[in-house]
C-alpha positions as CSV (number, residue, x, y, z in Angstrom):
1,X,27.9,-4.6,6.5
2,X,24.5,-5.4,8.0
3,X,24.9,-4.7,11.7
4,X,23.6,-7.1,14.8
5,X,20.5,-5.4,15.6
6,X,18.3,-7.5,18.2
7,X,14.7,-8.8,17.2
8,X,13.1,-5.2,16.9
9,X,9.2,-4.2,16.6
10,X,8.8,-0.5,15.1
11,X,5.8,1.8,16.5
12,X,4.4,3.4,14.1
13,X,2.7,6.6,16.1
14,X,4.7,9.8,14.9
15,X,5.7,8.4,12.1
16,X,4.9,10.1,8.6
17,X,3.9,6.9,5.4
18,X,7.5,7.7,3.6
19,X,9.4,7.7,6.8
20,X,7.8,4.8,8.0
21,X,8.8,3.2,5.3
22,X,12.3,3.9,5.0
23,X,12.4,2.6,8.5
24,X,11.3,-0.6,7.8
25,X,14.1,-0.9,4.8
26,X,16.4,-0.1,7.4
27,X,15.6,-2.5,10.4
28,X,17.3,-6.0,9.3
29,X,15.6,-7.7,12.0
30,X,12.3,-6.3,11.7
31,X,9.3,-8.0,12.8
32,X,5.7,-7.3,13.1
33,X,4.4,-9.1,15.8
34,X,5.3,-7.5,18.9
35,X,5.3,-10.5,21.3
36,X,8.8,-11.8,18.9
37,X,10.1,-8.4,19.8
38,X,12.9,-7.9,21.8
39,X,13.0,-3.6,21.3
40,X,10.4,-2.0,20.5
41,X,11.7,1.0,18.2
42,X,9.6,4.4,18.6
43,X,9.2,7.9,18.3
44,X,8.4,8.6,21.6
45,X,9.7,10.2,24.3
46,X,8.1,9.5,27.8
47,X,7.2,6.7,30.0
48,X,3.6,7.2,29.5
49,X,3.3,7.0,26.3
50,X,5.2,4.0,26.5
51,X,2.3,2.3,28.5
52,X,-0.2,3.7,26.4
53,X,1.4,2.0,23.5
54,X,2.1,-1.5,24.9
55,X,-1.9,-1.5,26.7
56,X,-2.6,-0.5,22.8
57,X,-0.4,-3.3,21.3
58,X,-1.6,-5.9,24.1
59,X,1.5,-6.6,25.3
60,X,1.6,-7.6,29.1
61,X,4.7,-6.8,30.9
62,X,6.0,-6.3,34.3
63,X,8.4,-3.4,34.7
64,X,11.9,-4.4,35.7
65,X,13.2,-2.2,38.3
66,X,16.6,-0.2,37.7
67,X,18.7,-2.0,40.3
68,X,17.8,-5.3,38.7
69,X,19.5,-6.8,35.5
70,X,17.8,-8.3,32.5
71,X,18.8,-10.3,30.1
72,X,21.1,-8.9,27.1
73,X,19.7,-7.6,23.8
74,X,22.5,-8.7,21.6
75,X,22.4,-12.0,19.6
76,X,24.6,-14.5,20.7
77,X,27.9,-14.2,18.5
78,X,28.0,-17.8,17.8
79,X,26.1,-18.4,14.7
80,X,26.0,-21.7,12.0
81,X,24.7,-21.3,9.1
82,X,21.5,-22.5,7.7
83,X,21.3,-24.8,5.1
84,X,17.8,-25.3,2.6
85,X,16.7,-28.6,3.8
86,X,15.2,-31.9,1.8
87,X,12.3,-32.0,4.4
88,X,11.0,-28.7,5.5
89,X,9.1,-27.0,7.6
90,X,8.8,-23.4,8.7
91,X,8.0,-20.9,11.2
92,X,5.6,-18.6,10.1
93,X,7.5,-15.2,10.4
94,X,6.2,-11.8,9.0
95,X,9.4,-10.7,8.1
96,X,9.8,-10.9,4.6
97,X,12.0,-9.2,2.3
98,X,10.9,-8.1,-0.7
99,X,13.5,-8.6,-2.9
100,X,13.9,-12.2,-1.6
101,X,13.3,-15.5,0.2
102,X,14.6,-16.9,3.6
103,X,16.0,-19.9,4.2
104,X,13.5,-22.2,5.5
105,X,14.4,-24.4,8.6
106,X,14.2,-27.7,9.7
107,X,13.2,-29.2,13.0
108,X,16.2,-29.7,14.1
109,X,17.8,-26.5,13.3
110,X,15.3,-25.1,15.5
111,X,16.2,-27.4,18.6
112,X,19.8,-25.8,18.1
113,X,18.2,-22.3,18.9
114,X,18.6,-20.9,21.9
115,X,16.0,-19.2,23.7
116,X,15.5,-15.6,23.2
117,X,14.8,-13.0,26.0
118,X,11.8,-12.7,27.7
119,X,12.2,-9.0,28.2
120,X,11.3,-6.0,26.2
121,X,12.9,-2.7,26.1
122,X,11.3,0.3,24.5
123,X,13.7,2.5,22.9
124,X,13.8,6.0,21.1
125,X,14.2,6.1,17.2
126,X,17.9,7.8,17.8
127,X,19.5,4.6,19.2
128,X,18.9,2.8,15.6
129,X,19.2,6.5,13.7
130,X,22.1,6.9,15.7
131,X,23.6,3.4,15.2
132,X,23.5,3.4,11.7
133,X,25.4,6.7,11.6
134,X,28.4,5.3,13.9
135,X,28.0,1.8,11.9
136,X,27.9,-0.2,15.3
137,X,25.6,-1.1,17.3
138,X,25.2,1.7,20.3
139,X,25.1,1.2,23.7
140,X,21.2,0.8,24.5
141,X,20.5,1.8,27.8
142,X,21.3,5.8,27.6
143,X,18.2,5.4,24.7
144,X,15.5,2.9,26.6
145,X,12.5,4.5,28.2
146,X,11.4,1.4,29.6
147,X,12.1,-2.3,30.8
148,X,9.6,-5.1,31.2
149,X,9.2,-8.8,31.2
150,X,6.9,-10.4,29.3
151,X,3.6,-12.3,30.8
152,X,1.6,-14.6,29.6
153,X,-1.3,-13.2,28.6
154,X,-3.0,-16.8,27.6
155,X,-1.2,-20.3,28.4
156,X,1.1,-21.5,25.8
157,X,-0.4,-24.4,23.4
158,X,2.0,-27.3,23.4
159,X,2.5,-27.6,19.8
160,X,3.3,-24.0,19.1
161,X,6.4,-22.8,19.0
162,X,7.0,-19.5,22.1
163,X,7.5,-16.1,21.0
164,X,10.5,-15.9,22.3
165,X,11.4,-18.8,20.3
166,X,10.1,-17.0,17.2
167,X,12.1,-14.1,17.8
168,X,15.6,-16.1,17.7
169,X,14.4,-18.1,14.6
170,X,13.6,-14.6,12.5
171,X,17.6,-13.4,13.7
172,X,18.6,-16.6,12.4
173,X,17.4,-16.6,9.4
174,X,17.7,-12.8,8.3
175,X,21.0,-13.1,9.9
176,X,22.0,-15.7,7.0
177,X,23.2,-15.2,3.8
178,X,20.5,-15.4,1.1
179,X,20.7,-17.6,-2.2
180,X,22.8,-16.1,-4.5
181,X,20.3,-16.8,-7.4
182,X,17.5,-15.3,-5.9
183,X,19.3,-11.9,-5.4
184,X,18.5,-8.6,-6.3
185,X,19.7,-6.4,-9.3
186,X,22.6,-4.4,-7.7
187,X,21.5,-0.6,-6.4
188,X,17.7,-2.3,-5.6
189,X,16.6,-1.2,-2.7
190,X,14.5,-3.9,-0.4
191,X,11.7,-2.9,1.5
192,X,10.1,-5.5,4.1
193,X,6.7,-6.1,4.4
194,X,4.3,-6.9,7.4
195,X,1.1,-9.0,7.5
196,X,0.5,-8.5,10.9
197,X,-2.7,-7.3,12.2
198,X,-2.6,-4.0,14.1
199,X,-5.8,-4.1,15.4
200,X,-6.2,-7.6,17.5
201,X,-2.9,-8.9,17.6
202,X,-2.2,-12.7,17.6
203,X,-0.4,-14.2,20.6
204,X,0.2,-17.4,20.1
205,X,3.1,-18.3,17.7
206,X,1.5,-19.6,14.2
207,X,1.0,-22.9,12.9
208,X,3.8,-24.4,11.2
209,X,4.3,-25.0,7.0
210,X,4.3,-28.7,6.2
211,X,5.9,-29.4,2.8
212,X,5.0,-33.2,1.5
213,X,8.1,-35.1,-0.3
214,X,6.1,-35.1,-3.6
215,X,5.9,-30.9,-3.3
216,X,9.7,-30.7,-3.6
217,X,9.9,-33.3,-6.5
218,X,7.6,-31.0,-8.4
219,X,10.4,-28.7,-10.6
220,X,9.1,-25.4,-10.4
221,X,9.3,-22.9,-12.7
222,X,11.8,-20.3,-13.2
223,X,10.9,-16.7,-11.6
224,X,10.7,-14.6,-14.3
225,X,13.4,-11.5,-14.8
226,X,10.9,-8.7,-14.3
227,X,9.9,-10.6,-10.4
228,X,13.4,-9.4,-9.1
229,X,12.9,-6.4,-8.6
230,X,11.0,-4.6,-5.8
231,X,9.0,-2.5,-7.7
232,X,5.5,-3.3,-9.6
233,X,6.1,-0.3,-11.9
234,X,8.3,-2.9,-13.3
235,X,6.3,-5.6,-13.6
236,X,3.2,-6.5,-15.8
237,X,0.3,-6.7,-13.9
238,X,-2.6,-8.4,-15.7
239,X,-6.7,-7.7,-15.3
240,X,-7.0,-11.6,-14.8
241,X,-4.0,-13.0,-13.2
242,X,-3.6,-17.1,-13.3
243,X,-4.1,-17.3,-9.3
244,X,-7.0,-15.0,-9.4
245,X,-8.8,-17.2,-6.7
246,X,-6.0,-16.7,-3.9
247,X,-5.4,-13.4,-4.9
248,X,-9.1,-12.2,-4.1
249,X,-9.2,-13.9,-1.0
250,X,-5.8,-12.0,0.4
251,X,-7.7,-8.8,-0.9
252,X,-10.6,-9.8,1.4
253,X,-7.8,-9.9,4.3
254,X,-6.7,-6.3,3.3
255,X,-9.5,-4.8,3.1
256,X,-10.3,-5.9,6.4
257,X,-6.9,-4.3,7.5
258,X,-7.6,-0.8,5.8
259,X,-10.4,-0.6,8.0
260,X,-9.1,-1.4,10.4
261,X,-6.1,1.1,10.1
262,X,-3.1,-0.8,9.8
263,X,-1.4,0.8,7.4
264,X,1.4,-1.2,7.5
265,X,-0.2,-4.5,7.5
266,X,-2.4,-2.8,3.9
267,X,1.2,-1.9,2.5
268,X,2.7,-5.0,3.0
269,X,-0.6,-7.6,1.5
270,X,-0.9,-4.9,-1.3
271,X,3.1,-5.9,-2.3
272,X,2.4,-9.3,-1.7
273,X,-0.8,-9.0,-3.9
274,X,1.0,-7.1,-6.4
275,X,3.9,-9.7,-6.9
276,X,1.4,-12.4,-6.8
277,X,-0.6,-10.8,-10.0
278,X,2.2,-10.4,-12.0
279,X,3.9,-14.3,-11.6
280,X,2.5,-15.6,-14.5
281,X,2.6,-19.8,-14.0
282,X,-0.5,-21.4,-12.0
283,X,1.4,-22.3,-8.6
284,X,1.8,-25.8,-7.1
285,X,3.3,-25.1,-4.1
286,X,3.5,-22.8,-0.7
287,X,7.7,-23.1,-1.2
288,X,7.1,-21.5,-4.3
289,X,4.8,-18.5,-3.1
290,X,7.8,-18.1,-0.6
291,X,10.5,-16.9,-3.7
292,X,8.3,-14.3,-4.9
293,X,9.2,-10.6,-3.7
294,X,7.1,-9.5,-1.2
295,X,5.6,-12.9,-0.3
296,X,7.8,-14.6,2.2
297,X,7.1,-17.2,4.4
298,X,3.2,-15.6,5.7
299,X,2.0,-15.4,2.4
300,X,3.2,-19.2,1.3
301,X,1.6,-20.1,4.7
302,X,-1.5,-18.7,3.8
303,X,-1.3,-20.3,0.2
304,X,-1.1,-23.6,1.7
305,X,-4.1,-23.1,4.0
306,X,-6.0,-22.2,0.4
307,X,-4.6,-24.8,-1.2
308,X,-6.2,-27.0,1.2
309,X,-9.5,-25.6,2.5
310,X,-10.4,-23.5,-0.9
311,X,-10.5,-20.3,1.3
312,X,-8.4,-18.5,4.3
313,X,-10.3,-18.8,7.4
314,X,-9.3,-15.1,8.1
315,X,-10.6,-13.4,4.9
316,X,-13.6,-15.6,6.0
317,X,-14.2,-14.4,9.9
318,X,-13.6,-11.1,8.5
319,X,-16.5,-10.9,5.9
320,X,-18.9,-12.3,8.8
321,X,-17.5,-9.9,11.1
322,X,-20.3,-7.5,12.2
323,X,-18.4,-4.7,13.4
324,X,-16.5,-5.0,9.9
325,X,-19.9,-5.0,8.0
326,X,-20.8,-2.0,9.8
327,X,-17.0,0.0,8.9
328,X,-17.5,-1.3,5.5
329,X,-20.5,0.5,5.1
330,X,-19.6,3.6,6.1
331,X,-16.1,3.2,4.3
332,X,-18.3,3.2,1.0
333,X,-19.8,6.5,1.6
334,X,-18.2,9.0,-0.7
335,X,-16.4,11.2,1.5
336,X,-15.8,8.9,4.1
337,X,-12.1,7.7,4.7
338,X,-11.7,4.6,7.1
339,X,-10.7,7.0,10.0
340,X,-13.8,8.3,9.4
341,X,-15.5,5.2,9.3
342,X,-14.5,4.1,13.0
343,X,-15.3,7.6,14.4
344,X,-19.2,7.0,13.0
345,X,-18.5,3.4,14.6
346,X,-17.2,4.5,17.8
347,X,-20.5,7.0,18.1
348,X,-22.5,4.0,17.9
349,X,-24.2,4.7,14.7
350,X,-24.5,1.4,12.8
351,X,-26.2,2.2,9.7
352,X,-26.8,5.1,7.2
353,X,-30.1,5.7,9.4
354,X,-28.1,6.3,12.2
355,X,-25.5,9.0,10.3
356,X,-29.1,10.4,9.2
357,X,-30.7,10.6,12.7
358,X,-27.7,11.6,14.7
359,X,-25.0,12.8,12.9
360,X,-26.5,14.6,9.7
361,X,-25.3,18.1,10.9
362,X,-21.8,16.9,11.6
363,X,-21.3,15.6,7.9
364,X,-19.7,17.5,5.2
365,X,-21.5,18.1,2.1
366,X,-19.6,15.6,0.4
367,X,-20.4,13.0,2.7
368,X,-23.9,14.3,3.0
369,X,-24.4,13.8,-0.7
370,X,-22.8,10.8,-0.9
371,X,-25.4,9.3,1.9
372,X,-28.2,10.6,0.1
373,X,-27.2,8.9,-3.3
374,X,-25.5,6.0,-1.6
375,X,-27.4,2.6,-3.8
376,X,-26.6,4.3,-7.0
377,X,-22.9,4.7,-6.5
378,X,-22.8,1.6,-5.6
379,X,-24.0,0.9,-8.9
380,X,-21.0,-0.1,-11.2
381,X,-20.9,2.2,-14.5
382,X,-20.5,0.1,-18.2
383,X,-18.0,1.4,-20.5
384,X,-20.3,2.3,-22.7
385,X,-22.0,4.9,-20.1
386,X,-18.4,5.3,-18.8
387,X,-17.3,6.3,-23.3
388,X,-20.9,8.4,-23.4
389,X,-20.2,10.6,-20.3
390,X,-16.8,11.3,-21.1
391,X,-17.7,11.9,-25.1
392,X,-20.2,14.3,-23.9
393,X,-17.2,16.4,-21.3
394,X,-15.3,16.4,-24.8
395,X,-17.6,17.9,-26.6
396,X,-18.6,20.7,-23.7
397,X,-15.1,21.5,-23.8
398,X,-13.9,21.9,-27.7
399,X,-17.3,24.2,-27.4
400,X,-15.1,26.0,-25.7
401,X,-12.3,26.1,-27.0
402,X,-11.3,24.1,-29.9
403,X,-7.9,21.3,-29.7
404,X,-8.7,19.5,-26.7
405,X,-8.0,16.2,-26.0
406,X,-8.9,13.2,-23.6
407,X,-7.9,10.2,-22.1
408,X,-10.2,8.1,-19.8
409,X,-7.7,7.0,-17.0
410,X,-9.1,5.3,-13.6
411,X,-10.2,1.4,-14.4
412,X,-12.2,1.7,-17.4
413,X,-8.4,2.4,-19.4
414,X,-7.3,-0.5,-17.3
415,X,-9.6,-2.7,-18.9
416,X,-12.2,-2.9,-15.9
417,X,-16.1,-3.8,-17.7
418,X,-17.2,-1.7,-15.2
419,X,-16.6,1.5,-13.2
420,X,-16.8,2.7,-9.6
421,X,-16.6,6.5,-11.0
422,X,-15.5,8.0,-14.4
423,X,-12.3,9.8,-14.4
424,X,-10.7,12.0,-17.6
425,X,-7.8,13.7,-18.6
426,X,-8.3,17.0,-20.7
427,X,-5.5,18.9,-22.1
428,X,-5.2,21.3,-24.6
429,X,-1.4,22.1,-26.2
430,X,-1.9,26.2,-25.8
431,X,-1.3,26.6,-22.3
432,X,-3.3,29.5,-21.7
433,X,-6.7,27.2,-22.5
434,X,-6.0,24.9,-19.8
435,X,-5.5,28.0,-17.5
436,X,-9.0,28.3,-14.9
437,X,-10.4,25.9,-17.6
438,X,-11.7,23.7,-14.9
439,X,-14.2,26.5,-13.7
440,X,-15.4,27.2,-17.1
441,X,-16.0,22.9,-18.2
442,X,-18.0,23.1,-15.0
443,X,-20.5,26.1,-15.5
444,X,-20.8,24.8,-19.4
445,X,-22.1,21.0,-18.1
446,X,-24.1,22.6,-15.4
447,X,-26.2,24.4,-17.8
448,X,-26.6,21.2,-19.5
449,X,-28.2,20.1,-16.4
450,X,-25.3,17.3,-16.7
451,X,-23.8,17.9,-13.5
452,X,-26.0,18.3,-10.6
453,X,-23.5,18.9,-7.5
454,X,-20.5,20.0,-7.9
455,X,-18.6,18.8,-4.8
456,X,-14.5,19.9,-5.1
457,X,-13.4,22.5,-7.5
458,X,-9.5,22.8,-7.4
459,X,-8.0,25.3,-9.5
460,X,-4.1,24.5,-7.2
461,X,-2.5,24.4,-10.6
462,X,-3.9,26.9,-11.8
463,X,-2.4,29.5,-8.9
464,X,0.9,28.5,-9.3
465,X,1.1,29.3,-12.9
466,X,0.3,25.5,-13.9
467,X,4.0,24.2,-12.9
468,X,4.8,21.6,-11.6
469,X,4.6,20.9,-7.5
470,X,7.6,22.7,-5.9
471,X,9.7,20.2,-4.3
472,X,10.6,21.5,-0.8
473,X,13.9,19.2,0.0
474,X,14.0,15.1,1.0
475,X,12.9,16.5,4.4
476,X,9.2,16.6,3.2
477,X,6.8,15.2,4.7
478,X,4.5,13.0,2.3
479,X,0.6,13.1,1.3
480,X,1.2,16.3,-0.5
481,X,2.0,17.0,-4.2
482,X,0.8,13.6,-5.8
483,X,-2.7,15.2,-6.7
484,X,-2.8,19.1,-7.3
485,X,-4.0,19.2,-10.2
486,X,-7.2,21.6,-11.1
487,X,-9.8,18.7,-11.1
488,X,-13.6,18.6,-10.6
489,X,-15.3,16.2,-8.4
490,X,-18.9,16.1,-9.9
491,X,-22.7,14.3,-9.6
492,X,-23.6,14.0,-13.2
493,X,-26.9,12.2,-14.4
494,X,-28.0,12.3,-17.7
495,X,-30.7,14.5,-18.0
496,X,-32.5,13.1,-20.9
497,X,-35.2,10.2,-21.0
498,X,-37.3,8.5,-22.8
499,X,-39.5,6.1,-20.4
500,X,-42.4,8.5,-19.6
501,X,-41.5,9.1,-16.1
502,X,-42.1,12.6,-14.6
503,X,-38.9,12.6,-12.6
504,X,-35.4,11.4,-13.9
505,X,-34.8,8.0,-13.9
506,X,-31.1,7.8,-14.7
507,X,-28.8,7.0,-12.0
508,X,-26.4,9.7,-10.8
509,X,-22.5,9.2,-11.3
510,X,-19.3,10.4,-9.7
511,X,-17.4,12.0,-12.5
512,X,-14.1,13.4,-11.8
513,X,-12.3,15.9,-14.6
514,X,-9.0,16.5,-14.6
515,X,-6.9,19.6,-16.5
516,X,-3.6,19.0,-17.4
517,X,-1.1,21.7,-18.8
518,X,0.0,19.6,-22.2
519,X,3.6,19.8,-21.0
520,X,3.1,17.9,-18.1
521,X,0.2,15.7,-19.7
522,X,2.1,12.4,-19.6
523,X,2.6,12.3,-16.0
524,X,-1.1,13.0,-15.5
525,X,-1.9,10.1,-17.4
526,X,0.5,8.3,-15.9
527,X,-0.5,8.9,-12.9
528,X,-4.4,8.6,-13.0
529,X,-4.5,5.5,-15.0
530,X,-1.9,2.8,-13.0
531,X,-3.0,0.9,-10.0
532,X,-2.6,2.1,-6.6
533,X,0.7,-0.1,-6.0
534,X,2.1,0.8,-9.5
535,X,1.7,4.1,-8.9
536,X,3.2,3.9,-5.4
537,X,6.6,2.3,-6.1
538,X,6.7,4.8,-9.4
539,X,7.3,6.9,-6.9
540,X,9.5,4.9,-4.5
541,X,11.3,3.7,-7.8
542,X,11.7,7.3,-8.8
543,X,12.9,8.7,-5.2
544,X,15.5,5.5,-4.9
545,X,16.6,4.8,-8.5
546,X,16.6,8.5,-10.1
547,X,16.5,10.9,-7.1
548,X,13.6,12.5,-8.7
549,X,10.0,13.1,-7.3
550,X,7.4,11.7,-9.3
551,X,3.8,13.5,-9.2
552,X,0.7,13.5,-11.9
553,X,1.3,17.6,-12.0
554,X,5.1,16.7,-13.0
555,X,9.1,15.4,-12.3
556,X,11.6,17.1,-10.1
557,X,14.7,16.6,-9.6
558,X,15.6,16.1,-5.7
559,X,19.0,17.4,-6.0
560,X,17.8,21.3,-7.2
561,X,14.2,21.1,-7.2
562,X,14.3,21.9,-11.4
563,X,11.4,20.2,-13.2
564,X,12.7,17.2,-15.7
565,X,11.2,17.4,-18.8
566,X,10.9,14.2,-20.0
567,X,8.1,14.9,-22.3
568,X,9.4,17.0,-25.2
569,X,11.2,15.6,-28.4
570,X,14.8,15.8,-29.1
571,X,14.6,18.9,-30.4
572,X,11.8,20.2,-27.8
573,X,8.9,19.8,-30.1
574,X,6.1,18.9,-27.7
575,X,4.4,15.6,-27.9
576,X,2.0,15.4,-30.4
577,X,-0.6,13.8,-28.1
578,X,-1.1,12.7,-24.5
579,X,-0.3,8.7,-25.1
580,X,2.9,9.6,-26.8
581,X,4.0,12.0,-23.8
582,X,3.2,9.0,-21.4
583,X,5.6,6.9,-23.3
584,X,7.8,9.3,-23.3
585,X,7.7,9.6,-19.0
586,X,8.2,5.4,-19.4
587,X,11.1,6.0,-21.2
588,X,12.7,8.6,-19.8
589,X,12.4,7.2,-16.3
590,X,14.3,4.0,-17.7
591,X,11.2,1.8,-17.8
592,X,9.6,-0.9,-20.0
593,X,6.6,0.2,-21.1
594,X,3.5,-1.4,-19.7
595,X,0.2,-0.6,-21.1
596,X,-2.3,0.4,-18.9
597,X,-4.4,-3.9,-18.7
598,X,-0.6,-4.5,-17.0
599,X,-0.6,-2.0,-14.4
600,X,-3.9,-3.8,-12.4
601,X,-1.5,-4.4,-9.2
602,X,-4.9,-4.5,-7.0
């Protein structure tokens, strides 16, 4: 039984990515724009930091004293039931669920909605932890840090709807059932995604989703079976989906929002992107952006604005945006993460110049070489150059020792025409070659003047006898485990030439090499291959459907923490190659297999 939570905005300081996550599964009446909120859910524990976070989150309140009484957080018990109108339009909500679609509303199922509070209260994390365990709602006030009402930061526009407004409309509707037909499988777990922007939030309520009578006489097309589930690991994913145009301006928008650090907002566009890529029909309307997991109402909004202007007036502030321009640059800079990026930002440097003038000391070599050779990694690598470099690692290591094998992985395997970097897969099916091999395939290319820095050498697996990551109980924190194998991370240039130069013309590469112990080799392939949202719900898929922990070293079960061999044939034979253990993992895991041109989920 879902329980009558108010309208509730989740903070997400002191919050790990997987926990974080789990909370936002949890919250039926989640939303992501904090002015709809009615609690505002953290992991906090004093008053300050409460005011730190709302000045942070722009949210203008006035205390309310204790002696005075505000208005109550629970949803008025009285509720009718929506029903999917002829004529429609919508309030733009950022609550979405994955797994399915809202009802939308019409105009005069709004003017039946009664006004939400105008107060906030912030709340610790144990009154919804807490609540969930008793299965009722708890009393709030023994858990609320602080009480304010709302101001105005900017007048209202006449035409918009109020937050407050907004806030009783997303109850509503999540409070509703949804359409049977659209449902999930049974045991899927739905995860809700955000669009919000964490880093200049909006204030005014968004513009509403007009739906002309000839859109709902066009007879759309089924949703496929594989678009009903939450996961893109089980969902083909093509190079060159059919709305390739809309998709690449929401990536615009979410690489605007990695730079900017919100995490959630880049979580919830990648989904959105994700599902988007793998709906295979050209789409005709913004109702029918709003069935598809992930989507929701924000993302069909947004396809109707690109249906009529060509573009999203977002994705095209951002790319004019100086102060993105500048983050973008930096962000590009091997080495440099996007925290990283707004720390050079926030020390006024605004080009590599600067980082070279002020801050050279402060860099890390990584970063340091990764300013110095900044145009040529920028330079996109052919898969011929991409097929050269990695023949020639190949050839270095069966020098070696003969029986190696190797699998480009990364984008070239995905189908990509061209590279950012060139990653491989070695493995060998004697254990004790891949042992410290990484050390030794290093040393061999650098006396072939291949490799000219050599910037991370990881030998992890190697030091715990080349086993898979212990798993450490459901308690653990993420951001460990995913990538521990022994790898390379390399600046390789081809040291012949033939165009009379006296210094080398050929650009330099990032080349990473990964070992693999052949047991585990699937996984690693797996792993290093599959877009960045394929291989994040493989593991959300894996934690939720099969209660094992998915990582490219290996599988665990979560129960005991005993590896799962999924790998081996019937009889324990090993795999006879690295492809066939990757099928294998598929398989075993219960999925469809998808080669690696479906697994592009952006």
């Amino acid at each position: 039984m879902t329980l009558d939570f108010p309208v509730i905005f989740l903070l997400p300081t002191n919050l790990g990515a997987d926990e974080l996550h789990e909370l936002e599964e949890q919250i039926p009446t989640l939303t992501y724009d904090i002015n709809e909120a009615e609690v505002i859910l953290g992991n906090v524990h004093r008053k300050q930091r409460v005011l730190f976070e709302l000045r942070k989150h722009k949210l203008v309140t006035e205390e309310i004293s204790t002696t005075e009484t505000d208005e109550p957080t629970s949803p008025s018990p009285k509720r009718r039931r929506l029903q999917t109108p002829g004529s429609v339009i919508t309030e733009d909500s950022d609550t979405a669920s994955d797994g399915d679609f809202h009802p939308l509303l019409t105009q005069s199922t709004q003017s039946t909605l009664k006004a939400a509070p105008t107060t906030v209260k912030v709340v610790k994390l144990a009154w919804f932890t807490e609540s969930l365990k008793a299965g009722t709602v708890l009393p709030i006030e023994d858990f609320t840090l602080y009480r304010g009402r709302k101001q105005q930061s900017k007048p209202a526009k006449p035409q918009q709807a109020s937050p407050a407004k907004a806030a009783n409309i997303i109850k509503r509707v999540l409070a509703d059932p949804k359409p049977s037909s659209h449902g999930s499988r049974p045991g899927s777990s739905h995860s809700t995604t955000s669009h919000g922007r964490r880093d200049h939030f909006i204030t005014k309520a968004p513009a509403l989703l007009h739906m002309t009578t000839s859109e709902h006489e066009v007879e759309l097309p089924p949703i496929p079976a594989y678009l009903h589930t939450t996961y893109a690991c089980q969902r083909p994913a093509p190079t060159h989906p059919p709305n390739e145009p809309f998709i690449e301006e929401l990536m615009k928008i979410r690489t605007a929002r990695t730079l900017l650090g919100d995490k959630i907002g880049v979580r919830a566009y990648s989904s959105a992107i994700a599902a988007l890529i793998s709906y295979s029909y050209p789409l005709q309307s913004a109702f029918e952006v709003a069935r598809l997991p992930g989507c929701g109402l924000k993302i069909a909004q947004l396809y109707q604005e690109f249906r009529e202007q060509g573009e999203l007036q977002e994705a095209k502030e951002d790319e004019s945006d100086p102060r993105l321009a500048v983050l973008k640059l930096f962000h590009e800079i091997w080495g440099v993460a996007e925290t990283t990026a707004r720390e050079f930002y926030n020390k006024g440097w605004r080009d590599l110049d600067d980082i070279i003038e002020y801050g050279w000391d402060t860099l890390t070599r990584v970063q340091q070489i990764g300013v110095k050779y900044y145009d040529e990694f920028q330079q996109k690598i052919p898969r011929a150059e991409v097929e050269s470099i990695s023949n020639i690692i190949l050839e270095h290591a069966n020098k070696i020792h003969p029986g190696f094998q190797m699998v480009i992985v990364g984008g070239y395997r995905r189908g990509k025409l061209a590279s950012g970097d060139v990653d491989v897969v070695l493995s060998h099916p004697d254990k004790a070659a891949t042992r410290g091999f990484v050390e030794q395939i290093v040393v061999a290319l650098e006396q072939s003047n291949y490799i000219t820095h050599t910037l991370i050498l990881s030998t992890a697996n190697t030091e715990r006898g080349q086993e898979p990551v212990a798993w450490k109980g459901n308690e653990k924190k993420s951001g460990t485990g995913f990538d521990t194998l022994d790898k390379a991370l390399v600046v390789w240039q081809d040291p012949h030439w033939t165009t009379g130069e006296k210094k080398n013309p050929n650009p330099h590469r990032r080349v990473d090499i990964i070992i693999s112990p052949w047991k585990t080799a699937g996984c690693a392939v797996l792993g290093w291959t599959s877009g960045t949202t394929f291989q994040r719900d493989l593991r959300r898929y894996c934690k939720k459907e099969r209660s094992l922990k998915f990582d490219s070293s290996g599988i665990r079960s979560r129960a005991d923490g005993t590896w799962v061999d999924f790998e081996s044939g019937p009889n324990g034979e090993p795999a006879p190659d690295m492809l066939t253990a990757e099928r294998r993992v598929f398989e075993g895991l219960g999925l469809e297999w998808r080669p690696p041109e479906e697994r592009c989920t952006g």
